[in-house]
MIDOSE-1310 file (N, C-alpha, C; in nm, 2 decimals, decimal comma, always signed):
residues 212
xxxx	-3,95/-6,68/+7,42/-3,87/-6,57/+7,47/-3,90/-6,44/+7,41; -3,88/-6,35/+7,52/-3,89/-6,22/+7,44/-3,80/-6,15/+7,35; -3,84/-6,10/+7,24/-3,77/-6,05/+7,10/-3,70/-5,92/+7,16; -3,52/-5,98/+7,14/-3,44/-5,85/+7,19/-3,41/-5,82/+7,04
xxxx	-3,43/-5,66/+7,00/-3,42/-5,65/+6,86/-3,28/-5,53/+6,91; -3,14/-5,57/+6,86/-3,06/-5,45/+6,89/-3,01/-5,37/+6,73; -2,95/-5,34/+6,72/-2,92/-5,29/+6,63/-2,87/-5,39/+6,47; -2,79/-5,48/+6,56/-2,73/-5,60/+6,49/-2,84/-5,67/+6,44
xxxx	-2,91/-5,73/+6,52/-3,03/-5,83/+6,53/-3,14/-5,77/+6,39; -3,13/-5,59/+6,41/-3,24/-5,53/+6,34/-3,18/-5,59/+6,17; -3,08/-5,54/+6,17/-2,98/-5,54/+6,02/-2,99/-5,68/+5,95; -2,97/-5,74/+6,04/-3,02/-5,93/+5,95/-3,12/-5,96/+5,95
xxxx	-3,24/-5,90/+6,04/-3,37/-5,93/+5,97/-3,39/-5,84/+5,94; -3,39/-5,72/+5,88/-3,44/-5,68/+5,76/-3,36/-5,71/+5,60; -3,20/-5,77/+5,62/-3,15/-5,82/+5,51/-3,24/-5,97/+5,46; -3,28/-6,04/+5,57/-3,35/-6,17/+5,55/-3,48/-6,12/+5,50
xxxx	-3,60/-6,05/+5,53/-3,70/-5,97/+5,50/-3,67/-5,94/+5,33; -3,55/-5,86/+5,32/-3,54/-5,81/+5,18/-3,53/-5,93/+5,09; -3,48/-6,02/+5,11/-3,42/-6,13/+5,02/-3,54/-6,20/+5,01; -3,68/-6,20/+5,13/-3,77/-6,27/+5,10/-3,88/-6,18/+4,98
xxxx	-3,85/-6,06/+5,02/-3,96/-5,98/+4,89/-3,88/-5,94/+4,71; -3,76/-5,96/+4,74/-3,71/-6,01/+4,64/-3,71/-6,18/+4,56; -3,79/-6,27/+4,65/-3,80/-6,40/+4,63/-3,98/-6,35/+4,57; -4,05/-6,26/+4,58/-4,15/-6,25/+4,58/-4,25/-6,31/+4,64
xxxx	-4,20/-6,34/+4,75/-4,29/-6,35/+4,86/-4,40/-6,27/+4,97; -4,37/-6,16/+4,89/-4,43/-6,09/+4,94/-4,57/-6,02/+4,85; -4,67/-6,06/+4,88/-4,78/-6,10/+4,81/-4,89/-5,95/+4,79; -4,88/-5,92/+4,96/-4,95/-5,77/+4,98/-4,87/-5,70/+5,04
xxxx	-4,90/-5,67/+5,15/-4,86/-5,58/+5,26/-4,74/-5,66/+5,37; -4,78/-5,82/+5,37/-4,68/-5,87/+5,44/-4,63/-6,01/+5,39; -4,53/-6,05/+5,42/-4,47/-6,20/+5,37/-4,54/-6,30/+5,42; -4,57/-6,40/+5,33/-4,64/-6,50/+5,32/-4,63/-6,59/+5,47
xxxx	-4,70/-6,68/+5,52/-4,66/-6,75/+5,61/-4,49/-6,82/+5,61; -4,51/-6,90/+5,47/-4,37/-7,00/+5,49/-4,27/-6,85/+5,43; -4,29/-6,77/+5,43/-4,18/-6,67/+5,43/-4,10/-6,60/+5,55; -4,24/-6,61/+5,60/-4,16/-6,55/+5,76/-4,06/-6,70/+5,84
xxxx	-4,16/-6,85/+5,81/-4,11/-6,94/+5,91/-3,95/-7,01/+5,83; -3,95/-6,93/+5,71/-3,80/-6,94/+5,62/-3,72/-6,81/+5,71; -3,77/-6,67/+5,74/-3,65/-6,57/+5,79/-3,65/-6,62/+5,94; -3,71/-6,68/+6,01/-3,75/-6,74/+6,15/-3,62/-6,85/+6,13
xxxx	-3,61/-6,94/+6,05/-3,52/-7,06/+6,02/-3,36/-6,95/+6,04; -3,34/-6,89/+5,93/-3,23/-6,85/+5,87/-3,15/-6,74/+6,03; -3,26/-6,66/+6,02/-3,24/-6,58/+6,17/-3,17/-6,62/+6,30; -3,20/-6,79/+6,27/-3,21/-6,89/+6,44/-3,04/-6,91/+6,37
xxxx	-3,03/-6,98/+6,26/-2,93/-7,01/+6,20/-2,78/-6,88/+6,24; -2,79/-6,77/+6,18/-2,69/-6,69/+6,25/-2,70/-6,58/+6,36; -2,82/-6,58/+6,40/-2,77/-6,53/+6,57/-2,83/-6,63/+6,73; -2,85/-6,73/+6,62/-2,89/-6,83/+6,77/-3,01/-6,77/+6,85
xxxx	-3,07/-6,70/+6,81/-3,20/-6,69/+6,90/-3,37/-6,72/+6,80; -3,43/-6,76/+6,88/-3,55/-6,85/+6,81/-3,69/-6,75/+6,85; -3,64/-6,65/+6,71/-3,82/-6,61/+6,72/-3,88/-6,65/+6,66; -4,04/-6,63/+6,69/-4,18/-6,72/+6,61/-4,20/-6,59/+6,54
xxxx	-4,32/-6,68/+6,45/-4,40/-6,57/+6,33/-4,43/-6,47/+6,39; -4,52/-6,40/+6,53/-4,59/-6,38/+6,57/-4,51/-6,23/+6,60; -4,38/-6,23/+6,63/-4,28/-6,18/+6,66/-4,23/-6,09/+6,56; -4,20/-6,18/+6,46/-4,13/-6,15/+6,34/-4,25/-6,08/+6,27
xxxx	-4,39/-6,08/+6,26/-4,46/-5,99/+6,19/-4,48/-5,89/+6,26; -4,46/-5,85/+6,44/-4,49/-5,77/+6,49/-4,34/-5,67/+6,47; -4,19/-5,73/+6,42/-4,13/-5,58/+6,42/-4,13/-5,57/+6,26; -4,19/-5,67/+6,17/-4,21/-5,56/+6,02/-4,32/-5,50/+6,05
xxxx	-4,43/-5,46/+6,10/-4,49/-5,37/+6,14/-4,45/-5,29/+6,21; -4,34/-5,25/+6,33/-4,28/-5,15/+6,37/-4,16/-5,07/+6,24; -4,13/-5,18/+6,19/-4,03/-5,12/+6,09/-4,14/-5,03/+5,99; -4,22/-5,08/+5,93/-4,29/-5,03/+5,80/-4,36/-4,91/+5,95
xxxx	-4,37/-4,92/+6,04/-4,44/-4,81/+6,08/-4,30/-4,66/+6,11; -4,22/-4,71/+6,12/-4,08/-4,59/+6,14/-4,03/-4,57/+5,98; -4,04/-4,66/+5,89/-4,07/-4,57/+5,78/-4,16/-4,53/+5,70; -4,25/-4,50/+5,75/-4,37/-4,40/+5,70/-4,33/-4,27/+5,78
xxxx	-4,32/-4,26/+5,92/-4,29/-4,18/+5,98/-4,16/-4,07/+5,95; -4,04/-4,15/+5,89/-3,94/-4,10/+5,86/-3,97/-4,00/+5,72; -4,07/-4,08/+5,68/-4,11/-4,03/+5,49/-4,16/-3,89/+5,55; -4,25/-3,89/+5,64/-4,35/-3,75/+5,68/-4,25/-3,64/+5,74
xxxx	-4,14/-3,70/+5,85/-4,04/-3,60/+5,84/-3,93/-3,55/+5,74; -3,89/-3,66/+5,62/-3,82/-3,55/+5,51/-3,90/-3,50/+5,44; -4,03/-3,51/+5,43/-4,16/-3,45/+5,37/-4,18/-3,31/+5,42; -4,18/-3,30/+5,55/-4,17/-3,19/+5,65/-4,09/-3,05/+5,59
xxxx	-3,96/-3,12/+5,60/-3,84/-3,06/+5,64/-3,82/-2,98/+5,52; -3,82/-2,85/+5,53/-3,75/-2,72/+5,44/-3,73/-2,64/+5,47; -3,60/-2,62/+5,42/-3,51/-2,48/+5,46/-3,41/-2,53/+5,56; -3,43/-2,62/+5,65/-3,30/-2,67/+5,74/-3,12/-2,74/+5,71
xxxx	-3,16/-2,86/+5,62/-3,07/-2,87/+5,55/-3,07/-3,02/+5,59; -2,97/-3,15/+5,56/-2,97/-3,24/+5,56/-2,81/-3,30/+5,66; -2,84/-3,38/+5,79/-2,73/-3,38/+5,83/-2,65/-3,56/+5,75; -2,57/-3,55/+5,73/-2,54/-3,66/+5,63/-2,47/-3,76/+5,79
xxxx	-2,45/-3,74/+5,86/-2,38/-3,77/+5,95/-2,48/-3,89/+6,05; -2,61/-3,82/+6,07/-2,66/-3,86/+6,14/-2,80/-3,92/+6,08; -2,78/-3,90/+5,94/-2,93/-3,93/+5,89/-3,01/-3,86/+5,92; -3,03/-3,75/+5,94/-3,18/-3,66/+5,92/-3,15/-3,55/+5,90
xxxx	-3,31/-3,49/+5,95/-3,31/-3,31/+5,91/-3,24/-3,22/+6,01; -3,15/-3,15/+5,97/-3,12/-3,04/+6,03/-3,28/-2,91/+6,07; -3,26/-2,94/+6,22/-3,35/-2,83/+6,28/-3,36/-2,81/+6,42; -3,40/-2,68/+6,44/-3,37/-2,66/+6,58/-3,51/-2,68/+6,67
xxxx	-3,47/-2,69/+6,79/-3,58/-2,75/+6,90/-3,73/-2,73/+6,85; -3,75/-2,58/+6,85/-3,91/-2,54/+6,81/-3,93/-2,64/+6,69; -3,86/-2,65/+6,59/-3,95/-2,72/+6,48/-3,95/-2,89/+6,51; -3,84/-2,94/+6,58/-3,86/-3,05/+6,62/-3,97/-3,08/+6,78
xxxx	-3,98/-2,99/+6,83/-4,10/-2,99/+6,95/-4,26/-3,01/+6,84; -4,24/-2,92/+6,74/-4,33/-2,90/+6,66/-4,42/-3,00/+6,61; -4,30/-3,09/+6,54/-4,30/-3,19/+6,47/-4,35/-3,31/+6,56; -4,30/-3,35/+6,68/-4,29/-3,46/+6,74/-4,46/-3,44/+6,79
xxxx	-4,55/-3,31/+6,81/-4,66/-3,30/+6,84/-4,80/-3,34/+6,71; -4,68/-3,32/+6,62/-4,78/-3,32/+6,46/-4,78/-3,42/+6,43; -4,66/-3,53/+6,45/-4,57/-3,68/+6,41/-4,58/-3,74/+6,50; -4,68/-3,83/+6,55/-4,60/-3,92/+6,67/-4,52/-3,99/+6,65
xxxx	-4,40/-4,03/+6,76/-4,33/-4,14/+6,74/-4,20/-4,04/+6,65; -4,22/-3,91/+6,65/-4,12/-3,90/+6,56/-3,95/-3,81/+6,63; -4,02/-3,79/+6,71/-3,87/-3,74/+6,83/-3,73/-3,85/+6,81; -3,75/-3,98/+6,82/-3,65/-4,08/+6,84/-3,53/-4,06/+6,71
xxxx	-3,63/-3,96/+6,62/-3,55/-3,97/+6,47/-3,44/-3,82/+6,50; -3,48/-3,74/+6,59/-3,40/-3,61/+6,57/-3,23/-3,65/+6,65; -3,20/-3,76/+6,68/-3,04/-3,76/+6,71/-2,99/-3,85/+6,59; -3,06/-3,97/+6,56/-3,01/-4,04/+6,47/-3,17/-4,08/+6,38
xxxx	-3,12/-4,07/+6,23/-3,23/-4,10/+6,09/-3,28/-4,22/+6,11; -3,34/-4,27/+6,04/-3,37/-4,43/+5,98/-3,27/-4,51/+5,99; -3,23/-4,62/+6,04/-3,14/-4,71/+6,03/-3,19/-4,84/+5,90; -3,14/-4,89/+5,84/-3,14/-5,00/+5,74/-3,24/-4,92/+5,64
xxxx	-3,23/-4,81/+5,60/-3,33/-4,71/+5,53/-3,33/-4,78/+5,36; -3,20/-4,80/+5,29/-3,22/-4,87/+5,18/-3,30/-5,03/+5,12; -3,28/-5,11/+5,28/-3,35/-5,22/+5,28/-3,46/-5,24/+5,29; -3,54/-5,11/+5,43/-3,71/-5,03/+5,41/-3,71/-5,04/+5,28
xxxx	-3,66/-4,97/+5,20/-3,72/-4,87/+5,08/-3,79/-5,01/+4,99; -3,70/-5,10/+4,99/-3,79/-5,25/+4,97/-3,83/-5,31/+4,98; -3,88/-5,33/+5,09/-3,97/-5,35/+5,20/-4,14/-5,27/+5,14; -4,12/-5,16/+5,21/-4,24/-5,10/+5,20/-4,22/-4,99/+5,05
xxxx	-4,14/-4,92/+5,01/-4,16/-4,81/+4,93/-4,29/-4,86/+4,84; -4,31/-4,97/+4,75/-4,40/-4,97/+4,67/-4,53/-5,03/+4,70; -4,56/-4,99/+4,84/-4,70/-5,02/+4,88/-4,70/-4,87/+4,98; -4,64/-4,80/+4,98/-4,67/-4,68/+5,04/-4,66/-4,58/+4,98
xxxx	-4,62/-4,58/+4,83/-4,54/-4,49/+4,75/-4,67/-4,38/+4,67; -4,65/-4,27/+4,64/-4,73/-4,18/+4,58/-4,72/-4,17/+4,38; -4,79/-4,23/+4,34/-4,80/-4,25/+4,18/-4,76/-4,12/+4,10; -4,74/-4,01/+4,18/-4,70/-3,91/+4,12/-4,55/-3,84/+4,12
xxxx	-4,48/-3,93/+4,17/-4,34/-3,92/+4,21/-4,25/-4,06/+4,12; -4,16/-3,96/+4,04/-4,09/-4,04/+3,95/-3,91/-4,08/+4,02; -3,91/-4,18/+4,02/-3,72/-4,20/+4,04/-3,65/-4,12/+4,05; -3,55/-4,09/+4,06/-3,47/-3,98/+3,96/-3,27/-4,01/+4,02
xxxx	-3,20/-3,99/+3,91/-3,06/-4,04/+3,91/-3,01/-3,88/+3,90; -2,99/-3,83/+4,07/-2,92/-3,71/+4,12/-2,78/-3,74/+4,18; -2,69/-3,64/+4,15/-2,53/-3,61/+4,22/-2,62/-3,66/+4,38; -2,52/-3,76/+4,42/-2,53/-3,72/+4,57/-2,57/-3,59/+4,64
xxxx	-2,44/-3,47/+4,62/-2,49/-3,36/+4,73/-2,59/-3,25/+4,66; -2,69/-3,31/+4,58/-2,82/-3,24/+4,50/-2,92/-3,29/+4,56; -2,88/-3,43/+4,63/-2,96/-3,52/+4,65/-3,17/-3,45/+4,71; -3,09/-3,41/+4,83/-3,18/-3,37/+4,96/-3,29/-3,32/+4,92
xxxx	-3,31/-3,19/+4,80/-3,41/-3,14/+4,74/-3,50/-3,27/+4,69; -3,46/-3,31/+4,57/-3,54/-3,46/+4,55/-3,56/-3,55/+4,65; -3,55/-3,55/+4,78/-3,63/-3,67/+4,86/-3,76/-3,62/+4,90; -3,87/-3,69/+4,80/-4,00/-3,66/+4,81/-4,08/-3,76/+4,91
xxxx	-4,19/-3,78/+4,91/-4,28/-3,82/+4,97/-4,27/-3,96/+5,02; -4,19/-4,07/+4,87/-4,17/-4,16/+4,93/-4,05/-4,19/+5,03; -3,96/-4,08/+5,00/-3,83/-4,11/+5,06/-3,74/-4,19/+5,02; -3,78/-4,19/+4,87/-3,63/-4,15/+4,80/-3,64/-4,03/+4,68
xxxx	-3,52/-4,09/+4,62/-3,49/-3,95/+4,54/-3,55/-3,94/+4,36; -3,69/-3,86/+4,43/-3,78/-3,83/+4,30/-3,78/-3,68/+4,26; -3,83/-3,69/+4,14/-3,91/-3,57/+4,08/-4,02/-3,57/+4,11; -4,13/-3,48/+4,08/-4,24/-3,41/+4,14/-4,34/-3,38/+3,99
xxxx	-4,41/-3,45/+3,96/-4,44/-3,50/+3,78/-4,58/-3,45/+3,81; -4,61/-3,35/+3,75/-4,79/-3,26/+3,75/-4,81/-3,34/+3,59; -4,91/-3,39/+3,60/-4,99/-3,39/+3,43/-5,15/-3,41/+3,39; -5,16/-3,35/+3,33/-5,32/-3,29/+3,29/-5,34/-3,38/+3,16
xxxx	-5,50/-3,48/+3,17/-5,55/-3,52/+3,06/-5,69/-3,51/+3,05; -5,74/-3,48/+2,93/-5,88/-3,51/+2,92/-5,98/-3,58/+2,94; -6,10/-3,60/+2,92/-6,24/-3,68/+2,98/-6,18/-3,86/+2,95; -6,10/-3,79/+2,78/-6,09/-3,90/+2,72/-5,89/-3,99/+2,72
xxxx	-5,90/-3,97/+2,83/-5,75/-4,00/+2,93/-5,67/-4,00/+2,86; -5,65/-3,90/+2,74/-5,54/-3,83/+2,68/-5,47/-3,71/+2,74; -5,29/-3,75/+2,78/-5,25/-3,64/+2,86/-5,24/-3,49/+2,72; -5,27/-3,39/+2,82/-5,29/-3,27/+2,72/-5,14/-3,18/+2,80
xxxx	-5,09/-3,19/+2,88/-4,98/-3,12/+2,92/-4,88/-3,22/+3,03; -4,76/-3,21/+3,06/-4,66/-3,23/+3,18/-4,60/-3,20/+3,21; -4,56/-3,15/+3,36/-4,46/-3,06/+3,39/-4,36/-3,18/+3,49; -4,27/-3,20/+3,40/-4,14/-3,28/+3,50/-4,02/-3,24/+3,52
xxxx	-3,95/-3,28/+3,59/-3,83/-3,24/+3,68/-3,82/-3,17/+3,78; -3,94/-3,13/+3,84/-3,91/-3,05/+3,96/-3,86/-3,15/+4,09; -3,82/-3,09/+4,20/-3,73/-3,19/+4,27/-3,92/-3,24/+4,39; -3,84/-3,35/+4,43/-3,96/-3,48/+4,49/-3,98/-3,37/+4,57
xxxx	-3,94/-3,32/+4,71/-3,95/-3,25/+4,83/-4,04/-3,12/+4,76; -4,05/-3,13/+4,61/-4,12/-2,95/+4,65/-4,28/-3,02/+4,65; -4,31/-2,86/+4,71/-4,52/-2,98/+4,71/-4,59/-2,90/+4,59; -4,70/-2,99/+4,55/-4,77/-2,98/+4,43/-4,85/-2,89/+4,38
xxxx	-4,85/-2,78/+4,50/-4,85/-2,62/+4,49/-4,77/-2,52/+4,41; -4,68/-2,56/+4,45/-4,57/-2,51/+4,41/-4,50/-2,58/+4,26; -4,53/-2,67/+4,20/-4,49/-2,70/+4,11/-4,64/-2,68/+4,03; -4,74/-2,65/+4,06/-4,81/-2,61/+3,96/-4,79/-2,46/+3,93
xxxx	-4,74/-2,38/+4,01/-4,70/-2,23/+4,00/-4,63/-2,24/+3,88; -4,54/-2,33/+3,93/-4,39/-2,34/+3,80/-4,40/-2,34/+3,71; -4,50/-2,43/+3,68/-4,57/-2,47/+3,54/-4,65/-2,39/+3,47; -4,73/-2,28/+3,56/-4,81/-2,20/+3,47/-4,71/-2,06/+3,43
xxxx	-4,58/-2,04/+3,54/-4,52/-1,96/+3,50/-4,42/-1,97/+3,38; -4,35/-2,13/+3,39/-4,26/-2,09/+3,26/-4,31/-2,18/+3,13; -4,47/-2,20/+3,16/-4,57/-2,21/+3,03/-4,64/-2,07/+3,02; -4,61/-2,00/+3,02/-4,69/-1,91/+3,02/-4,78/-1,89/+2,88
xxxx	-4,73/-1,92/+2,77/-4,84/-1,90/+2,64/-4,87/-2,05/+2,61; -4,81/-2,18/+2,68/-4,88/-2,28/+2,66/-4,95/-2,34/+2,71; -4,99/-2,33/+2,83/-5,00/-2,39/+2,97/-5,18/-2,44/+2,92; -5,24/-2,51/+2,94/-5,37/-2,51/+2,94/-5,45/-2,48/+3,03
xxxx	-5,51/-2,39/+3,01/-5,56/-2,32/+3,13/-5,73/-2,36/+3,10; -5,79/-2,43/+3,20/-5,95/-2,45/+3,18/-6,03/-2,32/+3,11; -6,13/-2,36/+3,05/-6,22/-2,29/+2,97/-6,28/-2,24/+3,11; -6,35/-2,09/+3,08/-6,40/-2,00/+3,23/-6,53/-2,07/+3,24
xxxx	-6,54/-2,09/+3,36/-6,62/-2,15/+3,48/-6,59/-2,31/+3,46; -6,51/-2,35/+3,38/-6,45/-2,53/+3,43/-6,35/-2,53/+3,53; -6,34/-2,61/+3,58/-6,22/-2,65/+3,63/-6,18/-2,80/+3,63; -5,99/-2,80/+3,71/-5,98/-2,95/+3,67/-5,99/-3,00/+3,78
xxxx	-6,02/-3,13/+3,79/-6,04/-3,20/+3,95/-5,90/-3,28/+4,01; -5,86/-3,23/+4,11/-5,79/-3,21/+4,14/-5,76/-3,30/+4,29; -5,62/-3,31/+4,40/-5,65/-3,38/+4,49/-5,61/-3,23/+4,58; -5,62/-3,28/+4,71/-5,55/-3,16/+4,84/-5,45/-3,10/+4,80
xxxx	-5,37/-3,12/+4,75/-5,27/-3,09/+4,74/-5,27/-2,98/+4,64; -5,33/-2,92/+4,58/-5,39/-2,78/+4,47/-5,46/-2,71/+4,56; -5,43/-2,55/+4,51/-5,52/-2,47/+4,60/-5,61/-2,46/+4,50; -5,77/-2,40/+4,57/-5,87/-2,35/+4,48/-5,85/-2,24/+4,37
């Protein structure tokens, strides 16, 4: 039969999903065989409908694919604001026309956010997640600024070590959402007599995310 995924249907299999990667079943990128044909069991068990594996790996692949997508638009988003109501960014047409041209797939997010967004975050956050972005325990309405890359609520952690992978500086607490431009500004401005600045004609190697 074809997989009717509604809203309800979505919410218990991604609660079944989470309780299987909390069982550690989840090995890589996806749940093991007898893990899916256990949320397949449990699934049939309380909503009476019988999907196969085949099914069941094709909507964690739609799910992990709407939240990467969701990550790229609070990634996006500055200066609009956060609507708490609806789950997303506050913005008007042009930047959402903008976005949906830059983002595929990402229009469906501008009336209503991510649905089961905390259950994703277990799901995929730590196979999608960027090594340079630390947790961080914010006031709720501080929150917004800290939702960085992965989509949740981090700090934005710059640090510099030597040949011999000794860190020689770190600049932490800046909020997740700012980009790594801009927190290296920070750093050189309110280090200003410490800051380690390369010896003339070195430089440090660096990713995209630094300007030259």
């Amino acid at each position: 039969m074809a997989a009717e995924w509604t809203d309800d249907n979505t919410r218990i299999l991604v609660e079944l999903f989470v309780k299987q990667v909390r069982k550690g079943n989840r090995p890589n990128t996806h749940l093991t065989p007898n893990a899916y044909e256990e949320v397949a069991n449990e699934f049939r068990t309380i909503t009476r409908l019988e999907y196969k594996q085949p099914q069941l790996k094709n909507k964690w692949d739609k799910l992990k694919n709407d939240f990467n997508i969701f990550k790229k638009i609070r990634l996006r988003e500055t200066g609009g604001g956060w609507d708490s109501d609806k789950n997303t960014v506050k913005q008007d047409a042009e930047w959402w026309k903008k976005t949906k041209n830059d983002i595929p797939g990402s229009g469906k997010f501008r009336k209503q956010g991510l649905r089961n967004e905390e259950g994703l975050k277990v799901l995929f956050e730590d196979i999608t997640s960027d090594g340079t972005h630390i947790r961080a325990v914010i006031a709720p309405h501080k929150q917004v600024r800290y939702i960085g890359r992965t989509g949740a609520v981090t700090q934005n952690v710059m640090a510099i070590c030597d040949f011999d992978m000794h860190f020689t500086y770190a600049s932490i607490g800046q909020p997740g959402a700012m980009h790594d431009t801009s927190v290296l500004y920070h750093a050189i401005d309110k280090d200003k007599l410490t800051f380690p600045h390369p010896p003339k004609g070195k430089y440090y190697l660096v990713d995209a995310g630094y300007p030259n």
